[in-house]
N, CA, C and O atoms as a GROMACS GRO file, in nm:
protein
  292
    1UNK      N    1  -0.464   0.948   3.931
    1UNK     CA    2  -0.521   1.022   4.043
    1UNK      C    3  -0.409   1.094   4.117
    1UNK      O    4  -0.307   1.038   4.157
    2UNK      N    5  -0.432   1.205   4.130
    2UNK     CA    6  -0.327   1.307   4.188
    2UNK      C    7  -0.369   1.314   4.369
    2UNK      O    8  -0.472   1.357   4.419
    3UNK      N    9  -0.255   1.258   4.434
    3UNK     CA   10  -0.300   1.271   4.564
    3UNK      C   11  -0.265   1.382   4.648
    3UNK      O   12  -0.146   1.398   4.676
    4UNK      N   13  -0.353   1.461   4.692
    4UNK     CA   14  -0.338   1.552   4.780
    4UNK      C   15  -0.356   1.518   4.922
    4UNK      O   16  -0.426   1.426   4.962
    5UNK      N   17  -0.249   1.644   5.039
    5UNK     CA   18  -0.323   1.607   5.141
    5UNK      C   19  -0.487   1.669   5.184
    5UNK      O   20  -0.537   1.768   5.130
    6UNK      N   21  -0.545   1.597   5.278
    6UNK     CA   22  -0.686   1.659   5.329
    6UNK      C   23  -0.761   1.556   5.223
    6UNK      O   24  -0.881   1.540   5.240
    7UNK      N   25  -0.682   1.469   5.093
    7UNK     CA   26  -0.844   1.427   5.049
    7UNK      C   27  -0.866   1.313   5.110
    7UNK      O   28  -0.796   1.279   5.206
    8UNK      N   29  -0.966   1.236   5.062
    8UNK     CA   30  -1.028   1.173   5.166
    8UNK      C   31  -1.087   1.001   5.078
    8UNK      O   32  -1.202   0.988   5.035
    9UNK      N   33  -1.002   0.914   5.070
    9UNK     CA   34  -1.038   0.805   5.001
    9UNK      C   35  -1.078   0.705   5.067
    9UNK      O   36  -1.078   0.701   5.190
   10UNK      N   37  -1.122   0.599   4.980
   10UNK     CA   38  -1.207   0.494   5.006
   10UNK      C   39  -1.041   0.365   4.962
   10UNK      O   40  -0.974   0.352   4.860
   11UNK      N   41  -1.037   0.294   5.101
   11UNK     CA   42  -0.928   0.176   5.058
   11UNK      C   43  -0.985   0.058   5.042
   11UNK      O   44  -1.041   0.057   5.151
   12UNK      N   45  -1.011  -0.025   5.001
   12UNK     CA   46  -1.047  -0.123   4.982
   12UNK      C   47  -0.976  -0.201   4.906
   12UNK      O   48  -0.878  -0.148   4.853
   13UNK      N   49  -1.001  -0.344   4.878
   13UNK     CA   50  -0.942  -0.466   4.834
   13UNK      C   51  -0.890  -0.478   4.677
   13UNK      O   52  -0.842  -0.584   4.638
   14UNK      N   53  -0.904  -0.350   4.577
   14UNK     CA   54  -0.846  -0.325   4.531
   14UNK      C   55  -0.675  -0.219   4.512
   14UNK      O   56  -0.594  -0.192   4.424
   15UNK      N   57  -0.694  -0.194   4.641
   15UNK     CA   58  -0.531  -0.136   4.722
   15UNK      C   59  -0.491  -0.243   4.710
   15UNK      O   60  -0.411  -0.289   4.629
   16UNK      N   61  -0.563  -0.301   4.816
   16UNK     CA   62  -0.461  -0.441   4.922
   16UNK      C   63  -0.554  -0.529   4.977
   16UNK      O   64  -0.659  -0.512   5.039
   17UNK      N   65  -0.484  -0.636   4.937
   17UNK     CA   66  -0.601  -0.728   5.001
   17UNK      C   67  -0.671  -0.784   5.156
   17UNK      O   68  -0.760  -0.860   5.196
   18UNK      N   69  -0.556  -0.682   5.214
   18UNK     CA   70  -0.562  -0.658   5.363
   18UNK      C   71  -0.631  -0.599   5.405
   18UNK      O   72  -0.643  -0.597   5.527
   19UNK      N   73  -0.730  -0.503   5.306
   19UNK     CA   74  -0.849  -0.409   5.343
   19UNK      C   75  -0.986  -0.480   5.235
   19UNK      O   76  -1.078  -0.416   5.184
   20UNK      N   77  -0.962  -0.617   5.226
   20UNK     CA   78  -1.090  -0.653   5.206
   20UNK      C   79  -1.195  -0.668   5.284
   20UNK      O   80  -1.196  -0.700   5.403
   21UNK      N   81  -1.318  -0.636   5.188
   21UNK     CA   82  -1.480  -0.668   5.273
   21UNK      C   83  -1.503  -0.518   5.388
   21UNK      O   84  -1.518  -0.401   5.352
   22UNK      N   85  -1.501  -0.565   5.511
   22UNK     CA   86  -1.517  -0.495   5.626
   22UNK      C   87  -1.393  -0.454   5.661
   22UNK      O   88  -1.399  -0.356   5.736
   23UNK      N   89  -1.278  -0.491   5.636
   23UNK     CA   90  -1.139  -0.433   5.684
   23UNK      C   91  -1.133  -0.283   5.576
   23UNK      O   92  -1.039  -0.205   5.586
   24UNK      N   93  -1.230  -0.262   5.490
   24UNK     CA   94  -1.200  -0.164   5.423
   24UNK      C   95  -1.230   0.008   5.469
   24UNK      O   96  -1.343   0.046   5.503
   25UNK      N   97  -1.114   0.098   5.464
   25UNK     CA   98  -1.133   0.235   5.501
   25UNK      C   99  -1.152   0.353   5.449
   25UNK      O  100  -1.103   0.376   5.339
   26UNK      N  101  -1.236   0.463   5.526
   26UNK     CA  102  -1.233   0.554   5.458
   26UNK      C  103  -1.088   0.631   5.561
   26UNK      O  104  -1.062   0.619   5.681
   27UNK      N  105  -1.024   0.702   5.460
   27UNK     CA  106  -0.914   0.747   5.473
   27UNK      C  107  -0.871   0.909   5.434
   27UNK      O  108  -0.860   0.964   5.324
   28UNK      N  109  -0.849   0.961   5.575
   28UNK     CA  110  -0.792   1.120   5.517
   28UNK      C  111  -0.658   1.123   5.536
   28UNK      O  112  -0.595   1.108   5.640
   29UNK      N  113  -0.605   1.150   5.379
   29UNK     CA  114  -0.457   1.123   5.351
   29UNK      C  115  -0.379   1.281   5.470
   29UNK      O  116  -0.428   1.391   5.492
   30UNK      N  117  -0.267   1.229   5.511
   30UNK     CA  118  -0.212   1.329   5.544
   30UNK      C  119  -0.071   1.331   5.454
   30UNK      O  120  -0.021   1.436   5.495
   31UNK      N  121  -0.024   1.305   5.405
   31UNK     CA  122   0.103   1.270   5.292
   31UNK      C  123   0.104   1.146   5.275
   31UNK      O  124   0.044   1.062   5.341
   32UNK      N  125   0.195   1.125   5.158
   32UNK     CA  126   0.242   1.014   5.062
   32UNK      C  127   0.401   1.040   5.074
   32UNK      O  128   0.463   1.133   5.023
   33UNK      N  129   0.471   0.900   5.182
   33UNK     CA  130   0.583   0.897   5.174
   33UNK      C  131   0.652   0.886   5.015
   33UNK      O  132   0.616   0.809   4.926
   34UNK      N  133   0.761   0.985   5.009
   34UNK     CA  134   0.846   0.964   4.862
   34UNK      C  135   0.965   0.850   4.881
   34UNK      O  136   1.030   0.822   4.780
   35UNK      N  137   0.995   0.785   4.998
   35UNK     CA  138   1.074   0.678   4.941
   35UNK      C  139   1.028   0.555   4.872
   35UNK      O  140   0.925   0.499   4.907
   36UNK      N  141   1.114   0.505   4.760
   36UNK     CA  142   1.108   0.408   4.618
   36UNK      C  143   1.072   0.279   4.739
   36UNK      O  144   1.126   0.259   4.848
   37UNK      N  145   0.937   0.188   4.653
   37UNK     CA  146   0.942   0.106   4.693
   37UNK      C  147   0.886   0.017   4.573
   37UNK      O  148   0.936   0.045   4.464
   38UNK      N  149   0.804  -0.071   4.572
   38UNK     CA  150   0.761  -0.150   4.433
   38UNK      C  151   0.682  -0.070   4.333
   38UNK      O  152   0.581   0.000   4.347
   39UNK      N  153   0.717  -0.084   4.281
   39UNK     CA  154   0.616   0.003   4.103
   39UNK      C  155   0.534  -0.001   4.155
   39UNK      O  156   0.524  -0.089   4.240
   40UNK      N  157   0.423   0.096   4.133
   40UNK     CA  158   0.288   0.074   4.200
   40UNK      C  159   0.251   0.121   4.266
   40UNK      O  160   0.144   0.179   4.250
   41UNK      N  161   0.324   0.122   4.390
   41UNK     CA  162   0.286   0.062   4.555
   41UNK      C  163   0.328   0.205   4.609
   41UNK      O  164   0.381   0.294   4.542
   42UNK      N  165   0.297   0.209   4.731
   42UNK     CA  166   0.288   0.348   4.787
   42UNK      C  167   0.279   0.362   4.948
   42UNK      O  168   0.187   0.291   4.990
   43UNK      N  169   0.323   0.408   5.013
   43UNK     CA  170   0.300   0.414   5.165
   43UNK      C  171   0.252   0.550   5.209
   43UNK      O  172   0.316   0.655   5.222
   44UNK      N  173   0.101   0.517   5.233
   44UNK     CA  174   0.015   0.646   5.292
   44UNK      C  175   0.038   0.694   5.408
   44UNK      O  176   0.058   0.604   5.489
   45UNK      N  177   0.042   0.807   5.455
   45UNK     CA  178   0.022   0.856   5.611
   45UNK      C  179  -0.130   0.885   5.600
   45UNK      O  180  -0.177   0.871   5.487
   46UNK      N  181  -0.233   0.930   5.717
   46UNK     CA  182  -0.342   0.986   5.741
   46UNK      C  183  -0.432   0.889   5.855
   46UNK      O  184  -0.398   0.796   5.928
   47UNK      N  185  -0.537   0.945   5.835
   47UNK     CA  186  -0.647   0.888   5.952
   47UNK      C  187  -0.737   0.805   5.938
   47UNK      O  188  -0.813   0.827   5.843
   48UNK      N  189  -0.758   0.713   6.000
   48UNK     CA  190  -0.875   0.608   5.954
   48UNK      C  191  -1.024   0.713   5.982
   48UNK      O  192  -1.015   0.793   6.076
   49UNK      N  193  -1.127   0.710   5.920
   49UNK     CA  194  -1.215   0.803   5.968
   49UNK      C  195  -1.341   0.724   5.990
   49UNK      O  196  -1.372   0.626   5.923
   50UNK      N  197  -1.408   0.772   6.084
   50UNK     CA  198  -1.592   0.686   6.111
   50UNK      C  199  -1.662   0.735   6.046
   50UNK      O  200  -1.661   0.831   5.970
   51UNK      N  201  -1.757   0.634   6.093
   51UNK     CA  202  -1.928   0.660   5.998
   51UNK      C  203  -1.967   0.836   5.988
   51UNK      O  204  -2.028   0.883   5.892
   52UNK      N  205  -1.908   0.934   6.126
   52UNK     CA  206  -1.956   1.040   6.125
   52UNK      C  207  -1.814   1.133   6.057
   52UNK      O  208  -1.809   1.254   6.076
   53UNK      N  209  -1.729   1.077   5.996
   53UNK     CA  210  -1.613   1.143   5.934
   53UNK      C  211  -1.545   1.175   6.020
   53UNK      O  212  -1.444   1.231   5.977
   54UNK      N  213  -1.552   1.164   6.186
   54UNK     CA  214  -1.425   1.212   6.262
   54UNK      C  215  -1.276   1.082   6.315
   54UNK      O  216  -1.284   0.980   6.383
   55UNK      N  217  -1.140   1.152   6.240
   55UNK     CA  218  -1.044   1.062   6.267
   55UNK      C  219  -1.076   0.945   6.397
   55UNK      O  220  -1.119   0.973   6.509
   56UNK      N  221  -1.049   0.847   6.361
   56UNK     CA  222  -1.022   0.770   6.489
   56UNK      C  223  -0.903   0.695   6.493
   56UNK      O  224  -0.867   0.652   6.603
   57UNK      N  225  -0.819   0.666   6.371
   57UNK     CA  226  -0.704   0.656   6.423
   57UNK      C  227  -0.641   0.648   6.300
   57UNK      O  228  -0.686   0.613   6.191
   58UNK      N  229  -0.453   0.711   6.357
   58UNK     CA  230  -0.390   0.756   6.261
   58UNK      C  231  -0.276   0.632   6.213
   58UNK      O  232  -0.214   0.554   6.285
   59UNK      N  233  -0.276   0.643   6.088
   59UNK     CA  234  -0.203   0.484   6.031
   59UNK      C  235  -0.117   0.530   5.899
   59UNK      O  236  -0.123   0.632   5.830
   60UNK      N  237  -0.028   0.404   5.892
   60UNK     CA  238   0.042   0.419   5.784
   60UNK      C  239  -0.017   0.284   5.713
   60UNK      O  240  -0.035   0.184   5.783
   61UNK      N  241  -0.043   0.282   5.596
   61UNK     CA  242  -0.076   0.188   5.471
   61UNK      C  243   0.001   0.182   5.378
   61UNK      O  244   0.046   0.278   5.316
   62UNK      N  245   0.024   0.062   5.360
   62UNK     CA  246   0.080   0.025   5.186
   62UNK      C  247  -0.020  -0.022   5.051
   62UNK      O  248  -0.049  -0.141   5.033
   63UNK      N  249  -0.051   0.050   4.992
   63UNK     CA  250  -0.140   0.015   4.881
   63UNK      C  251  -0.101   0.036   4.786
   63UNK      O  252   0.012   0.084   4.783
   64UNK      N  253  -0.186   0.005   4.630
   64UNK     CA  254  -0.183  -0.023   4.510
   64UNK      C  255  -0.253   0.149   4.498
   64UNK      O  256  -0.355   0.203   4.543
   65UNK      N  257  -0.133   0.198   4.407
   65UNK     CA  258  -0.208   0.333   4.368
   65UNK      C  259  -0.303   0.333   4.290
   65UNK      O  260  -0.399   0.410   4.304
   66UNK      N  261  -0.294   0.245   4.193
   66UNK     CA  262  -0.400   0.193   4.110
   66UNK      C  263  -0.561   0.190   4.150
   66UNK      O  264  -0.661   0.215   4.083
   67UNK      N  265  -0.542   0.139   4.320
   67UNK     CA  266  -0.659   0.087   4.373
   67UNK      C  267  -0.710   0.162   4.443
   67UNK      O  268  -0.771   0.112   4.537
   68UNK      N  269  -0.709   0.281   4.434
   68UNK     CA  270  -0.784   0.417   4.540
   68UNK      C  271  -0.868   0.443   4.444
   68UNK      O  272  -0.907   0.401   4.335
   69UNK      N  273  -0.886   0.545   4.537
   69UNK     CA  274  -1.033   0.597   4.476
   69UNK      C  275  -1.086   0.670   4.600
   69UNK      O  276  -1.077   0.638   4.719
   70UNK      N  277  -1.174   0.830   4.512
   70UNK     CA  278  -1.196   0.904   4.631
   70UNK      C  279  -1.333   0.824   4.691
   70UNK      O  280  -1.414   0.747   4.638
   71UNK      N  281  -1.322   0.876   4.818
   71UNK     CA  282  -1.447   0.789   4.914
   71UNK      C  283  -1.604   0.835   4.846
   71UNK      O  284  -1.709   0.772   4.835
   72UNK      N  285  -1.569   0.962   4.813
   72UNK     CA  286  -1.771   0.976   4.780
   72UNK      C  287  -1.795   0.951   4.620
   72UNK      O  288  -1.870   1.024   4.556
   73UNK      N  289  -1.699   0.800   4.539
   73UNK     CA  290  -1.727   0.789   4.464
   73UNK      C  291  -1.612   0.700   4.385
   73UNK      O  292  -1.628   0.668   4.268
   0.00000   0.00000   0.00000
């Protein structure tokens, strides 16, 4: 999966297990830091987004690239 900014994924407990169940987000990436960290693994910038798609708050995440996936699917 090629990450751009503006798209808009679904994090959940296959990222990290820190976004299991209800801790899980929909997410509009704003970049993907390039410094090396574990195979895999990745530190997101962007916005946590609500039920009506507007940002409510802006975060950095560490997830499993493996484990994204865009939100409408």
């Amino acid at each position: 999966m090629q990450l751009e900014p503006g798209e808009v994924l679904h994090i959940g407990d296959e990222a990290s297990v820190q976004f299991a169940g209800d801790r899980a987000l929909t997410f509009r990436l704003i970049r993907v830091d390039q410094r090396s960290t574990y195979d895999g693994w990745l530190w997101l910038e962007g916005y946590v987004l609500g039920a009506d798609g507007s940002a409510v708050q802006r975060r950095r995440v560490f997830v499993r690239r493996e484990g994204l996936h865009p939100a409408n699917g």
